[in-house]
N, C-alpha and C positions, 0 to 999 in steps of 0.2 A: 558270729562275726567277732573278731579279736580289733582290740583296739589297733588303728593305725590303717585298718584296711576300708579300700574305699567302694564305694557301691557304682555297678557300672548300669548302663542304660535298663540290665534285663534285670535288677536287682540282685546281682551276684557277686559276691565279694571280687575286689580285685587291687591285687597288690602290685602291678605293674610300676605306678607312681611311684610308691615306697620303695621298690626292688631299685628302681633308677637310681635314687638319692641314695640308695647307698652305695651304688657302685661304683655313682661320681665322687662319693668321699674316695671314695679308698684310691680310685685313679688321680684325684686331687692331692694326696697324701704320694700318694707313689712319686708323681713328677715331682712334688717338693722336697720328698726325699732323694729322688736322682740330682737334682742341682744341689742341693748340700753337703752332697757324697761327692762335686768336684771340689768344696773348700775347707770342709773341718768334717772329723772322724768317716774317712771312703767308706770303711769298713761297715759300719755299722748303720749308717743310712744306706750305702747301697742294699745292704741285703734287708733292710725293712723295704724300702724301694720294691726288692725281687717280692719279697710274702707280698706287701698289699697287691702286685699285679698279677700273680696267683691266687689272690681270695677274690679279685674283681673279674677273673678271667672261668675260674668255676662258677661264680654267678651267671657265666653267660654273656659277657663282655666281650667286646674284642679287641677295644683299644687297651687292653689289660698287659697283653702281649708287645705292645710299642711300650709300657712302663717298665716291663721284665729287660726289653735289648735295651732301654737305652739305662735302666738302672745298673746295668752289667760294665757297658761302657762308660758310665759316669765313673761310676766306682772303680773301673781301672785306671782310667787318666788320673782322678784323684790322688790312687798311691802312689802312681807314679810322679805325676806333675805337683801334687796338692799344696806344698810347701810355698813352687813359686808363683801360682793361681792367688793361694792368698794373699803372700806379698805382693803383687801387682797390683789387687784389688784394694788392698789397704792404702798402696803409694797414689794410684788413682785417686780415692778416697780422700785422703787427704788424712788419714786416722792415725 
């Protein structure tokens, strides 16, 4: 038994637990990178955005796949709009 893994009723390793926690980072990471990709650099948070919903979606995920459309669509409005998204949020802001 490798560290990390956890023992289930019949004494059998089981990484179910672990498997989760990390697919919720990466979907965690995904949507944060979709909302970042509408205000500063589309480009490059959208497509980290796209990889984490493809490494959480080979794990066997399926919300992996709502990371992947909506990091697609963030990251368009982004290049398009992103310039006046920030300034809006900034004059909001009060920054």
């Amino acid at each position: 038994m490798e560290q990390g893994d956890f023992m289930n009723e019949t004494g059998n390793a089981d990484n179910t637990v672990a498997a989760t926690r990390g697919k919720a980072f990466f979907i965690t990471i995904g949507w944060i990178s979709a909302i970042l990709s509408l205000f500063i650099y589309p480009f490059i948070f959208g497509v980290l955005g796209v990889i984490m919903g493809i490494i959480s979606t080979k794990g066997g995920s399926r919300a992996g796949l709502s990371v992947i459309v909506a990091s697609i669509i963030a990251m368009g409005i982004g290049l398009i709009y992103g310039p006046v998204i920030l300034n809006y949020t900034r004059h909001y802001l009060g920054i």
